[in-house]
C-alpha positions as CSV (number, residue, x, y, z in Angstrom):
1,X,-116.8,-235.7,136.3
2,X,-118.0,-234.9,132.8
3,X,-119.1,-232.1,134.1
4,X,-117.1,-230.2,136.7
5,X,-114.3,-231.1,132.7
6,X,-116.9,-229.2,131.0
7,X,-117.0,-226.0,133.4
8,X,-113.3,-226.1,133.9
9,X,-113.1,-225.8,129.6
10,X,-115.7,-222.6,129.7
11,X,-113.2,-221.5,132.5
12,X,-110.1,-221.7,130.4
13,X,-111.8,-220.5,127.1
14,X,-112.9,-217.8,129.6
15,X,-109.5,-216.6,130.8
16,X,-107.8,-217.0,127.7
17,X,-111.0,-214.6,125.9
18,X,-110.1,-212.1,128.8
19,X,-106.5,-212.3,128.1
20,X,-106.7,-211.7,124.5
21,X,-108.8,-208.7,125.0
22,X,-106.8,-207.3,128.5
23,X,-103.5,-207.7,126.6
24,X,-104.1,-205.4,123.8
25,X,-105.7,-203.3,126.3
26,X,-102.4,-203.3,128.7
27,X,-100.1,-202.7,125.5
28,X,-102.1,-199.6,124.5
29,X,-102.3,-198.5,127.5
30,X,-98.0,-198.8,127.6
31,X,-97.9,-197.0,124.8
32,X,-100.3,-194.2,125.8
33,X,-98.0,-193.8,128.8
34,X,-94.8,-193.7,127.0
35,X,-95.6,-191.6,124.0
36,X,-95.8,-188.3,125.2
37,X,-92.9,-186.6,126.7
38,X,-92.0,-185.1,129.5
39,X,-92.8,-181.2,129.5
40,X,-90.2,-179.4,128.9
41,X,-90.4,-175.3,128.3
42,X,-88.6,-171.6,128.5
43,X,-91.8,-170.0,130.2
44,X,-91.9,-166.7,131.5
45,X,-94.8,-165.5,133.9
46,X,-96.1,-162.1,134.7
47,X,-96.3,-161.9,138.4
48,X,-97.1,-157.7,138.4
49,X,-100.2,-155.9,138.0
50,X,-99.9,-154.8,134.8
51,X,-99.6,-156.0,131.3
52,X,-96.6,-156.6,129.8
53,X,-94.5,-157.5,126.6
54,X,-91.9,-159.9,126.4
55,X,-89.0,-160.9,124.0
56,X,-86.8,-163.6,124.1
57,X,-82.7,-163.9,122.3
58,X,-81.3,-167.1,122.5
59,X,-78.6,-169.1,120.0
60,X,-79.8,-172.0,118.1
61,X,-78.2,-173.9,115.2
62,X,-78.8,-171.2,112.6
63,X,-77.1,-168.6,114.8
64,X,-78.8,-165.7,117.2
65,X,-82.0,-165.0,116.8
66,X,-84.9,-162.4,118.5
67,X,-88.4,-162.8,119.2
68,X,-91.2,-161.1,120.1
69,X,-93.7,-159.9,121.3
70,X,-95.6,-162.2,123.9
71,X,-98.3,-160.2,125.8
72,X,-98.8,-161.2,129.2
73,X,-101.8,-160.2,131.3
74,X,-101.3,-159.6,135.2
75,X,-100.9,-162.8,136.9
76,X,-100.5,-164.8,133.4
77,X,-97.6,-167.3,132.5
78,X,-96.5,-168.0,128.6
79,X,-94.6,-170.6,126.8
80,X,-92.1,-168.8,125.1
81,X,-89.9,-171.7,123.6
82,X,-91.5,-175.7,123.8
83,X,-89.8,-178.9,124.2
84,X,-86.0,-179.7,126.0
85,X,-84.0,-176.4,126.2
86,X,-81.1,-176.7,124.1
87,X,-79.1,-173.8,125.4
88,X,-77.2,-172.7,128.5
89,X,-78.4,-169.4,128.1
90,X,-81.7,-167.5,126.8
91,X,-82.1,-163.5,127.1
92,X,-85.1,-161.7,127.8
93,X,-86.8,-158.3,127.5
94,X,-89.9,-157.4,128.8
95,X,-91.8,-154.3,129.2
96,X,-94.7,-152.8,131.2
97,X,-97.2,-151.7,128.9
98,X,-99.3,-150.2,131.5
99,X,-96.9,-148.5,134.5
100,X,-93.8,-148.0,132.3
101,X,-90.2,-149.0,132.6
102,X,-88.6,-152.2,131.4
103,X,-86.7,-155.3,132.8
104,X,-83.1,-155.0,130.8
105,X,-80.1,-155.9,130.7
106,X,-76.5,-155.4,128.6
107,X,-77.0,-157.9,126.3
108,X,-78.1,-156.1,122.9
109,X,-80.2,-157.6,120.5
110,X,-82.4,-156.6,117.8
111,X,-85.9,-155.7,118.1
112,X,-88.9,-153.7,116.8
113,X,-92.4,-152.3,117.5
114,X,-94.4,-155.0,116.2
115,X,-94.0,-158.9,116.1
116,X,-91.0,-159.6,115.0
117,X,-88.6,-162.8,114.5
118,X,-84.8,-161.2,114.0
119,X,-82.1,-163.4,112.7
120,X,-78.5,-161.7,113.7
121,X,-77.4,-159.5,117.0
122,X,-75.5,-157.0,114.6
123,X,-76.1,-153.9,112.9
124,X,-79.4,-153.9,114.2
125,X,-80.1,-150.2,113.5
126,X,-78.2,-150.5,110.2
127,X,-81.1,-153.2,109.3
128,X,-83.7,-151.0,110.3
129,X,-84.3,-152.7,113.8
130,X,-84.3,-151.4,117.0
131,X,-80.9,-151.7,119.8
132,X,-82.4,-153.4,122.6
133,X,-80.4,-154.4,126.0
134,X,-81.9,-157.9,127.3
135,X,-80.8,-159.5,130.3
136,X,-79.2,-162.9,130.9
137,X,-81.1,-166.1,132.2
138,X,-78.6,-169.1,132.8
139,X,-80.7,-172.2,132.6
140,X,-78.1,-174.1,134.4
141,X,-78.6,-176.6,131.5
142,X,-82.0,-177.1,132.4
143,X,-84.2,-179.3,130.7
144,X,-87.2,-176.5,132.0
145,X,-86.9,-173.1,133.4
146,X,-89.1,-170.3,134.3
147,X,-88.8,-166.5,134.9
148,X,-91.1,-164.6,136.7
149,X,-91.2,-160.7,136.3
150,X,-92.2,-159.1,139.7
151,X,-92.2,-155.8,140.6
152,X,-89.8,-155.9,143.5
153,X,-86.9,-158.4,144.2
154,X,-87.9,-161.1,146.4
155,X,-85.3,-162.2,149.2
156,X,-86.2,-166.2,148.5
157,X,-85.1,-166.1,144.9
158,X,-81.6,-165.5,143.3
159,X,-80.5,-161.7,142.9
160,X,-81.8,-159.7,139.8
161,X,-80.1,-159.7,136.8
162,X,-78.1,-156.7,135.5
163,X,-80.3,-153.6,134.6
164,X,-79.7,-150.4,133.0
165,X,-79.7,-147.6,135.0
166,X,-81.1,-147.5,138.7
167,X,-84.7,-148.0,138.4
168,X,-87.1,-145.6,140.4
169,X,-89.4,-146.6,142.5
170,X,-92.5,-147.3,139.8
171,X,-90.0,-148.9,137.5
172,X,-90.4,-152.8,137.9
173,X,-87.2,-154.8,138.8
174,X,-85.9,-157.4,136.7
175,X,-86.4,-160.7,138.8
176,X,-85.9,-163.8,138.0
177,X,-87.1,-166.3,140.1
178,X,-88.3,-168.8,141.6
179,X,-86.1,-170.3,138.3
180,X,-85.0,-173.9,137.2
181,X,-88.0,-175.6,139.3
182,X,-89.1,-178.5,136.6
183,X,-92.8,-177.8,135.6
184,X,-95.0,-181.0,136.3
């Protein structure tokens, strides 16, 4: 009896020792789980054959701002803005660095040559910048959205967004699509 007491003490001290240690473990591990965000991003991938620049307008508390230049390699994708998207709408401007022509729109910015960050949409020639027509993405108030420049329009995905002038037949088409699909 003494005995079969003094096994069922190392058993207790036993389970009580494993608690100790698997509760800090299953609190950590808790916390590991619960302290990284979800991913949330303005990506755009390049979905052509060539390289390509990209620029992005969008509105944040400041005002309207420009950036650029991301260069995408065929068959790349970039984060353009990280985290929760905290606008409806962001603008885009991309061109192909290796086949020529542009995916554009009628929303004018302010860019330049090299990498640039542009605070303001006005007087952009005025300031020295380039007048630069960037098409319209509508996130849908998405917490995640990505844009994929193709070449051609694709039936499965929403219509292409407005372009300037009709594009010939080497002159990519603005597409943007398959778009608001949360990245996991």
């Amino acid at each position: 009896m003494r005995q079969d007491r003094a096994i069922a003490n190392r058993l207790a001290a036993a389970a009580r020792m494993l608690g100790v240690i698997a509760m800090p473990f299953c609190c950590v591990t808790a916390a590991a789980l619960t302290a990284f965000p979800a991913v949330a991003d303005f990506r755009i991938c390049n979905v052509t054959k060539s390289r390509v620049g990209v620029a992005i307008g969008y509105k944040d508390a400041d005002g309207w701002a420009t950036e650029g230049w991301w260069n995408l390699t065929a068959g790349n994708c970039e984060t353009l803005m990280r985290g929760a998207l905290a606008a409806r709408f962001y603008y885009v401007y991309a061109i192909d660095y290796d086949r020529g022509g542009e995916w554009s729109g009628q929303a004018f910015m302010c860019t330049r040559d090299k990498e640039f960050t542009i605070r303001g949409t006005q007087d952009c020639l005025a300031r020295g910048f380039d007048r630069t027509g960037f098409f319209e993405v509508d996130t849908g108030e998405q917490q995640t959205w990505t844009v994929q420049l193709s070449e051609t329009a694709n039936a499965a995905t929403p219509g292409p967004p407005p372009v300037t002038g009709p594009p010939p037949a080497t002159r990519p088409t603005p597409l943007q699509g398959p778009t608001g699909i949360p990245v996991r």
